[in-house]
N, C-alpha and C positions, 0 to 999 in steps of 0.2 A: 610774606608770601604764604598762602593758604598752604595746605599739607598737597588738598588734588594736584595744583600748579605745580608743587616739587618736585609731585611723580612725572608729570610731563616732561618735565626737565629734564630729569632725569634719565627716561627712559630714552627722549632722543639723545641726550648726552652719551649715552652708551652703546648709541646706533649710529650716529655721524660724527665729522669731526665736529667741534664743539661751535666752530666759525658756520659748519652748514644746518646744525643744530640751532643756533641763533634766528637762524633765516626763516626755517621752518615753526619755528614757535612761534616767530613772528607772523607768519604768513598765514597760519591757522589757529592759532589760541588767545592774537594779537595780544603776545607778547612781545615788551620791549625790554629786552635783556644784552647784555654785553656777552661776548664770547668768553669773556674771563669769568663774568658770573654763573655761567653754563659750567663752566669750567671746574669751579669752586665747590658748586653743590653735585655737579659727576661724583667727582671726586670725596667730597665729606662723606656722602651716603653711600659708594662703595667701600671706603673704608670704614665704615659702618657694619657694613656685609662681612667683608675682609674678617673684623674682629670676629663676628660671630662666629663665621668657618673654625677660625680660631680655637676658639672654645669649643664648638664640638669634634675638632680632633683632639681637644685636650682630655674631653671627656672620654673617647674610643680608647685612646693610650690608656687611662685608666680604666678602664672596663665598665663606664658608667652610661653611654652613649643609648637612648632612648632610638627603638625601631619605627619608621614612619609609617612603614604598612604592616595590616595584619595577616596577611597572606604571602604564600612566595608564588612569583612568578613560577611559569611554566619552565621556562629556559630563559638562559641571561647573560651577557658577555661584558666584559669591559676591555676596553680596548684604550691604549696610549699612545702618544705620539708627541714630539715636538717640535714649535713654529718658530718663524723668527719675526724682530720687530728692534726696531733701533731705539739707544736708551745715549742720554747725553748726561755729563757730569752733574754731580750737585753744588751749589753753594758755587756758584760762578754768575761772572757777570749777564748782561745780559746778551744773548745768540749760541748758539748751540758748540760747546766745548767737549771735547776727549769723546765724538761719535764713537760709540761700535755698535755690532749686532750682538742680539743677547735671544736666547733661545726660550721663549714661556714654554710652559709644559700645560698638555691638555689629557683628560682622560674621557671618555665618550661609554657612560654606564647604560646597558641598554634591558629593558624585561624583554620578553619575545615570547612568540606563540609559534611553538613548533610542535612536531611532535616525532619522536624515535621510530625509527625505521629499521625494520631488519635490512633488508638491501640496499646499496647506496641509489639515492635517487637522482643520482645525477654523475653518472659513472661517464661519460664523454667531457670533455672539457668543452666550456662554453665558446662559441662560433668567435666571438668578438678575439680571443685568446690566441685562433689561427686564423686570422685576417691578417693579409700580406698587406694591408691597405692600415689599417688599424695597430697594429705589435706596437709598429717601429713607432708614430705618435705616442703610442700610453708610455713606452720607452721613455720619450724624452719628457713628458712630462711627470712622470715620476725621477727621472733623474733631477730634471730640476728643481723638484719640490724638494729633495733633500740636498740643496746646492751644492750639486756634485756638476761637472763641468760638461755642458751640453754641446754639442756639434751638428750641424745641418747632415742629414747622410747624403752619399754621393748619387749620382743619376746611377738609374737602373744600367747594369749592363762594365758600370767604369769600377764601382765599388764593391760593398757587400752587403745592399739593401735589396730585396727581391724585388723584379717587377711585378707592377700590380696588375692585377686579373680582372676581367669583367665582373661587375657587380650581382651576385647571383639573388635576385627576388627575396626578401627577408620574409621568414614567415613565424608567425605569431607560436612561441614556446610558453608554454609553461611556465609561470613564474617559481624558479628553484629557492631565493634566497629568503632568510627568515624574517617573517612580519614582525617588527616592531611595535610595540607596545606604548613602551615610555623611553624616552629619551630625554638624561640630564647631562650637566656638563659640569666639569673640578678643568678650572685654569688659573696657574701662577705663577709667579716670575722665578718663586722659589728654587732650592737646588733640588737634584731628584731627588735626594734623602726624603725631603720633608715633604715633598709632593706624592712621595710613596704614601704615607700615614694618609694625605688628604683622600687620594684615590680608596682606600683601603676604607676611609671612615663614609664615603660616600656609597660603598658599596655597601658596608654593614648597617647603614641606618636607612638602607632601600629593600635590607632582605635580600640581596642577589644572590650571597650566600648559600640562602637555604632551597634554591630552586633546584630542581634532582637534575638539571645539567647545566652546563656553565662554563664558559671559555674566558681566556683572557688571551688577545688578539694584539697582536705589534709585528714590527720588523725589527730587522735582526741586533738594533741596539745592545751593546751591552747593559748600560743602564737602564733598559726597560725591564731586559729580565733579572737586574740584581732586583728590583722593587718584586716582580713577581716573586722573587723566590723567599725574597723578606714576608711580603704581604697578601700573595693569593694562594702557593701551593696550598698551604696549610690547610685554606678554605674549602680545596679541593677543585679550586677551578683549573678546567683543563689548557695544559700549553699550547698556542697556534702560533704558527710563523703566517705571518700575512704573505698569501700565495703572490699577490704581485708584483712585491717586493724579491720575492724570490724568480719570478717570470723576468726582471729585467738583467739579474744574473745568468741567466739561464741563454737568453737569446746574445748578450755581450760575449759572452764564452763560445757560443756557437760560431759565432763569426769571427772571432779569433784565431781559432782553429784553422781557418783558412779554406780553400779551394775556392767551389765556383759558385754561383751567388744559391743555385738549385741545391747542390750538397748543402752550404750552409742550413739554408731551410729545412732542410728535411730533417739535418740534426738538431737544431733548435724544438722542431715540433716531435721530432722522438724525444730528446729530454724533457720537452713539458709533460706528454701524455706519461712518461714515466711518472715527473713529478706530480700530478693529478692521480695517478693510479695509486702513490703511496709506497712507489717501489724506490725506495730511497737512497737501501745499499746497491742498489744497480746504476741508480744516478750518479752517485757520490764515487762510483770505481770508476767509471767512464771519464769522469771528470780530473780525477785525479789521473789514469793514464795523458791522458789530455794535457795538462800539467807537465809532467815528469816527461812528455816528450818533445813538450815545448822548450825548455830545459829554466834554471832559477835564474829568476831579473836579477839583473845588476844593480847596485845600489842608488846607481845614478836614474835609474829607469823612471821615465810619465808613464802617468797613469791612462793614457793610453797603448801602451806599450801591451802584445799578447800576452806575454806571460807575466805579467802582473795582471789583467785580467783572469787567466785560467786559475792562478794561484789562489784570485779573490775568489772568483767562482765556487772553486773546491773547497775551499774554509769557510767560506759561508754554511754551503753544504751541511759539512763536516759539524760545525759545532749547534746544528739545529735538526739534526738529525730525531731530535727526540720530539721536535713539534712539527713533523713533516706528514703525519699519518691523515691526511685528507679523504680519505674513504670512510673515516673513522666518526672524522668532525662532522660531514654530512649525513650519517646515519644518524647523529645523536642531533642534530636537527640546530646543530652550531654555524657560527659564519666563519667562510674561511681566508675572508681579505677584511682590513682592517679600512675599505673605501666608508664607514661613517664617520670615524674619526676626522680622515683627512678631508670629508667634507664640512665637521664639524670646522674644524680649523681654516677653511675657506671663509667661512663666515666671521669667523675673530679677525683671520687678518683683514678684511673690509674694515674693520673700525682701527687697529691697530698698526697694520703693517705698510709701508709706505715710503718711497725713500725721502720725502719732506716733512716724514711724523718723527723725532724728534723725543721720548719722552725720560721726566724723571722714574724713577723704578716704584717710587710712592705712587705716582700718578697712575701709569701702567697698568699695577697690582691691584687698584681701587674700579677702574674702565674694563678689567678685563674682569671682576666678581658684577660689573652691573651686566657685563654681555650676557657673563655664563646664567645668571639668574634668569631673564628671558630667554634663552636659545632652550631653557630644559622644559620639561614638560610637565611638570609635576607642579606647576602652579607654586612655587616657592617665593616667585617673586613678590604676591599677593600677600604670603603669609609674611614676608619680609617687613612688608609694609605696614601692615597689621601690629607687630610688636614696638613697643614702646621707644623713641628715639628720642637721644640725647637733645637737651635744650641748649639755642644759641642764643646769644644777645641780637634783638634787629636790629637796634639802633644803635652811632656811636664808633668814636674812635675803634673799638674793640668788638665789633659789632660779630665777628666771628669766630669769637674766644668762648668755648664751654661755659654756661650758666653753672656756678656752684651750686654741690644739691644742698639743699636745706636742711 
């Protein structure tokens, strides 16, 4: 098969499943390939990729890591998160043995064209944030992105969901949030240890580093910020708690508290605008009385239970206090919700995530370096292509056994 052909393969290999990938090579390149042969060379030539990643975090570890640009961005953030996708045994017969879920890690490195602001520019919380109509949806889809246990709320009036209001005329704002520049993508099946170095090696060989401001954007993981604290303070990028993530703490808690569906709201939308305002210790006391008068869950308590909500609420708070300063982040012309990442990973799980996708962690790790090579912006995938690839045998019992070099 010609090299152009292999990219084609390839590249829809790393866009459908490899069965609808057959289809369409067929349908348009008429090609007549088997799904296993789609399958074969995804797979070879990501792991291909795979290795070189490899190498250039072996080189950043060493201090030897070559920079790709010769400028630094304006401003620049990287931002982390991770997805899920189901991984099956190896070295088993054949149909799908020992399922589980297994969690890849993605990191979403971004240049931006901002610029610093003495005043905040954007000191009201965005309309979408206090939408009685809107909240409670972003709620549950953010709950459910981090598979935490979702629940229909009750009718207006029986539970503790506000009624909704007539629709008042949208009218056309100012775009607040920072322009985009380049956008690339580090995704592995790896544990976070080693996905820290990747993250960290993609950031130094893009120069994000050197850009005079700079954020690194998550939710409240602990593993996200041991990696920070391993591999971006240093750099000087600044700490953010992705504001969303923190918004569905915030509105859970409210409604825990209790009373009647209007008090609710109004506490929810006074602790956001706190939390938007950057008044943190005010947030975090309120929440803690909140807490302490609800009184400590019992061991046996669900996690729908109030006071293991307020409890959550409050420690969440509490231990992110230092990346809450949001008036801070928008004056320096940073983002302060981590929504590219979790779009990036929108797009991974389409090829990946599936409850009938089934994979080995080889397979995976090789589909998910051919996604991230096209989903970034930086034309890598091209240079990818460009360098020199291992020879196979075509023909022949052994027809996919490495050619020995001469």
């Amino acid at each position: 098969m010609s090299p152009a052909l292999v990219r084609k393969v390839v590249r829809q290999g790393g866009k459908d499943s490899f069965a609808e990938a057959r289809v369409e090579l067929h349908e348009h390149h008429d090609l007549d390939l088997q799904a296993k042969q789609v399958q074969r060379l995804t797979e070879r030539v990501g792991g291909e990729w795979a290795a070189a990643r490899d190498r250039e975090v072996a080189a950043f570890k060493q201090g030897h890591l070559a920079r790709a640009y010769a400028g630094a961005p304006p401003a620049a953030a990287v931002m982390v998160d991770a997805g899920r996708l189901l991984t099956r045994a190896v070295d088993q017969p054949p149909g799908v043995h020992e399922p589980q879920w297994r969690a890849p890690r993605y990191a979403c490195c971004l240049s931006l064209a901002t610029e610093e602001k003495a005043e905040d520019p954007q000191p009201e919380p965005p309309a979408k944030l206090l939408d009685r109509e809107r909240v409670p949806r972003l709620v549950r889809e953010m709950r459910g992105r981090a598979g935490a246990p979702v629940s229909e709320p009750p009718a207006a009036g029986r539970g503790t969901v506000p009624a909704p209001r007539k629709k008042k005329p949208r009218t056309r704002r100012k775009r607040q949030a920072p322009t985009r520049l380049v956008r690339t993508a580090v995704a592995t099946m790896a544990a976070a240890t080693e996905f820290g170095y990747m993250a960290a090696a993609e950031m130094y060989r893009r120069g994000l580093d050197l850009a005079a401001r700079k954020g690194y954007v998550c939710d409240g993981e602990r593993a996200n910020w041991t990696i920070f604290e391993e591999h971006f303070r240093g750099w000087g990028f600044v700490p953010i708690l992705d504001f969303l993530h923190l918004l569905t703490y915030l509105y859970g808690a409210a409604q825990a508290v209790g009373g009647g569906v209007e008090a609710q709201w109004a506490r929810y939308e006074r602790w956001l605008r706190w939390a938007w305002r950057g008044e943190r210790e005010r947030l975090w006391a309120e929440l803690c009385a909140a807490a302490a008068k609800a009184g400590v869950p019992p061991p046996a308590a669900g996690e729908q239970d109030p006071r293991v909500i307020l409890k959550a609420a409050a420690g969440y708070v509490e231990n992110n206090l230092e990346r809450m300063n949001y008036p801070r982040y928008r004056k320096l012309g940073l983002p302060w919700s981590s929504a590219p990442v979790e779009s990036l990973i929108k797009q991974f799980n389409r090829r990946v995530k599936g409850t009938e996708k089934f994979w080995l962690e080889a397979g995976a790790e090789a589909v998910l370096q051919v996604r991230a090579a096209y989903l970034s912006e930086d034309g890598r995938a091209e240079r990818f292509w460009c360098r020199p690839r291992p020879r196979y045998r075509a023909v022949g019992r052994n027809r996919l056994a490495l050619v020995p070099a001469a």
